[in-house]
C-alpha positions, 0 to 999 in steps of 0.5 A: 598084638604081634601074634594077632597081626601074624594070624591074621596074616596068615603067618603061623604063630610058634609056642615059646615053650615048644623048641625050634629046630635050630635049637634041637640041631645046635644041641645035638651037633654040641653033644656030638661034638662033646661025646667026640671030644671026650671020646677022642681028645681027652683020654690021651691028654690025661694019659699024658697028664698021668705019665707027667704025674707018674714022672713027677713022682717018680723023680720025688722018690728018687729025690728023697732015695738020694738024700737018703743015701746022701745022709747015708754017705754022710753019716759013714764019711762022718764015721771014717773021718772020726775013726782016722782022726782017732787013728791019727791020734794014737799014731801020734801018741805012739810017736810022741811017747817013742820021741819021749823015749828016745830022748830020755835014752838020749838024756840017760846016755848023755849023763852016763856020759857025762858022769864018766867023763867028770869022774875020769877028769876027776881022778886026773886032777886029783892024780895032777893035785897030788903030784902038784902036792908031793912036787911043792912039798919036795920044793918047800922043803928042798927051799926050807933046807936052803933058806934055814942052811943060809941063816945056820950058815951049814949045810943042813941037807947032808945033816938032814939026810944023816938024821934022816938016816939015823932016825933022829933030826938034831 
């Protein structure tokens, strides 16, 4: 009914599948505006997107460079602290046995010494047991002489010397 009144009006009637003007004008400052923008704004945004990911990934290999060398240094900081240990055992080995040796020398020594010293003492007591034996035995019969001169009532030591002289004790 609109469209009658308008006609009659006098007012032109438009076709709702032919576009306006308006229409053809937004969609064609909208492609303008869109090939600008992708003409002049995107390509630096992803050109900076792309260095960032550039960036991004650089610092992932350099990540992955240092545990690799990280492990690396490991592993031979591990070796050398199994050698030096393994170092430090037989430098202490070595060490023991040189000890070991210098006490058993020390030891030998002592006992040389010490088997020196008892054979020395030894021999004096035994030079000491043999006087102290010839000294009781001249005592014992120095005593004997006298006590058996006192009981006989002569003097057995003269008669003693002369039958030691002759050979023969009467």
């Amino acid at each position: 009914m609109m469209s009658l009144a308008a006609e009659e009006a006098g007012e032109k009637t438009s076709n709702f599948l032919i576009p306006n003007a308006t229409l053809i004008a937004c969609l064609l400052i909208f492609i303008v505006v869109l090939v600008v923008i992708r003409t002049f704004v995107v390509p630096p945004i992803l050109e900076v997107l792309d260095e960032r990911d550039a960036r991004v990934a650089k610092t992932v290999e350099d990540n992955k460079a240092a545990a690799a060398s990280y492990a690396d240094a490991d592993r031979e900081y591990a070796a050398r602290l199994k050698e030096a240990r393994g170092d430090a055992t037989g430098i202490r080995d070595e060490a023991r046995a040189r000890g070991n040796e210098h006490v058993s020398a020390a030891k030998h020594k002592a006992t040389e010494e010490a088997d020196a010293a008892l054979a020395k003492i030894s021999a004096d007591l035994k030079v000491e047991a043999d006087k102290a034996v010839t000294t009781a035995k001249q005592d014992v019969s120095r005593l004997s002489e006298a006590l058996a001169g006192r009981v006989l009532g002569t003097d057995v030591a003269s008669a003693g010397a002369g039958a030691q002289q002759s050979g023969t004790v009467k």
